[in-house]
C-alpha positions as CSV (number, residue, x, y, z in Angstrom):
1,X,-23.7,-15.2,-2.7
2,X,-21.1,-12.8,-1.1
3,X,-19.3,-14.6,1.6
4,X,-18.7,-12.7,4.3
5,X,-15.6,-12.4,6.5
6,X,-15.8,-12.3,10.3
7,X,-14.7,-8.1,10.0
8,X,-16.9,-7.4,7.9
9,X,-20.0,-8.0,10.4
10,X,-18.2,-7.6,13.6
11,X,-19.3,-3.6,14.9
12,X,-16.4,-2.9,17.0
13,X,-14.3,-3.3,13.9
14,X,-16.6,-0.5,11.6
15,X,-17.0,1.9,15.2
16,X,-12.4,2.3,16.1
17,X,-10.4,1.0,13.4
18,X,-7.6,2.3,15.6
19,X,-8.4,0.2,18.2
20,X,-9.7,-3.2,16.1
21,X,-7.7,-3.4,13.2
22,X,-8.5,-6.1,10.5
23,X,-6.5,-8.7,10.6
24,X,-5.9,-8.5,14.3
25,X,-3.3,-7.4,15.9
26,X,-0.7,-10.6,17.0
27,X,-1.9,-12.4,14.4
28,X,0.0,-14.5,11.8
29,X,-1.5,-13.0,9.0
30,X,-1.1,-8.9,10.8
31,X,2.7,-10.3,11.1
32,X,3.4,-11.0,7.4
33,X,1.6,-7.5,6.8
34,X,3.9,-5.4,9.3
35,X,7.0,-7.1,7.5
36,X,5.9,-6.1,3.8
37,X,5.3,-2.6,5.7
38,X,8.5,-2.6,7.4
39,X,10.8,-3.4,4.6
40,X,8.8,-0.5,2.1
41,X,9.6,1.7,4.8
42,X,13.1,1.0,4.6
43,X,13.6,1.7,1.0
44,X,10.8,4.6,1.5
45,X,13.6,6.3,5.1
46,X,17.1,5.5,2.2
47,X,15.4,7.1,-1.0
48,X,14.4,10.0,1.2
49,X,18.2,10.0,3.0
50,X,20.4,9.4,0.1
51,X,18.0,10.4,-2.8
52,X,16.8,13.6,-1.4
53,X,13.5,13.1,-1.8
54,X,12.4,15.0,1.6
55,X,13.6,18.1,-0.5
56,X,12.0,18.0,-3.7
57,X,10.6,21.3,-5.0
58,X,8.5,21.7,-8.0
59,X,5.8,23.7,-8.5
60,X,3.8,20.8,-10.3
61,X,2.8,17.5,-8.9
62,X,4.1,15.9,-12.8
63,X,7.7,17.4,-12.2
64,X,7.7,15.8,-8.4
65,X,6.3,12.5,-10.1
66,X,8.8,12.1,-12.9
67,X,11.9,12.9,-10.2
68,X,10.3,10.1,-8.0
69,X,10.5,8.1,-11.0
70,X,13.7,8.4,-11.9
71,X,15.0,8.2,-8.5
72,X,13.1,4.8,-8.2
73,X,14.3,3.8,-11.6
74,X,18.2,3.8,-10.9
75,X,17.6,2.4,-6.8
76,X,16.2,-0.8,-8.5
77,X,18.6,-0.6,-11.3
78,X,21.3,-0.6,-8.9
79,X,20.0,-2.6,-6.5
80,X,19.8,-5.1,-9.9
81,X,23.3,-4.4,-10.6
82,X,24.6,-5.4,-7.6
83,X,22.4,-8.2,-7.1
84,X,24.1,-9.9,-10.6
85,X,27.6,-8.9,-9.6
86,X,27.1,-10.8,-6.0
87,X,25.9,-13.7,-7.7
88,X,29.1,-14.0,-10.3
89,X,31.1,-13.5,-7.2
90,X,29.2,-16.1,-5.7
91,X,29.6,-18.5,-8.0
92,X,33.0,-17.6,-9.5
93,X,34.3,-18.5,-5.5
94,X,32.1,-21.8,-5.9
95,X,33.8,-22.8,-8.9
């Protein structure tokens, strides 16, 4: 048997999603969703400021992809970088 959750019976949730969003609004679970949100936003406003990425322009959606891809590639490959060069300063001023 399918269990069912309390949006998926409740009609003012399938009439104005805009209005009665699932989880609700205030909640602790809509909270930890609007954080995850708000943090890929941020990477989504830096990649598009300092990557360029508002002005991409190819013809094809595959050139457009494989720039996004390697624009992702080396902001997590730095973001890596620096990550293990804060930690060996970290713990080189520990020691």
């Amino acid at each position: 048997m399918n269990k069912c959750t309390e949006w998926d019976t409740d009609p003012k949730i399938t009439t104005d999603l805009r209005r009665y969003a699932a989880p609700a609004r205030g909640s602790q679970a809509w909270k930890t969703i609007f954080k995850r949100r708000t943090a890929v936003e941020r990477v989504n406003a830096y990649l598009k400021e300092f990557f360029q990425l508002n002005n991409v322009r190819y013809r094809t959606g595959k050139r457009a992809k494989i720039h996004f891809d390697m624009v992702t590639l080396v902001y997590n490959a730095s973001k890596l970088a620096a990550d293990r060069i804060n930690a060996q300063l970290n713990q080189q001023q520990t020691a």
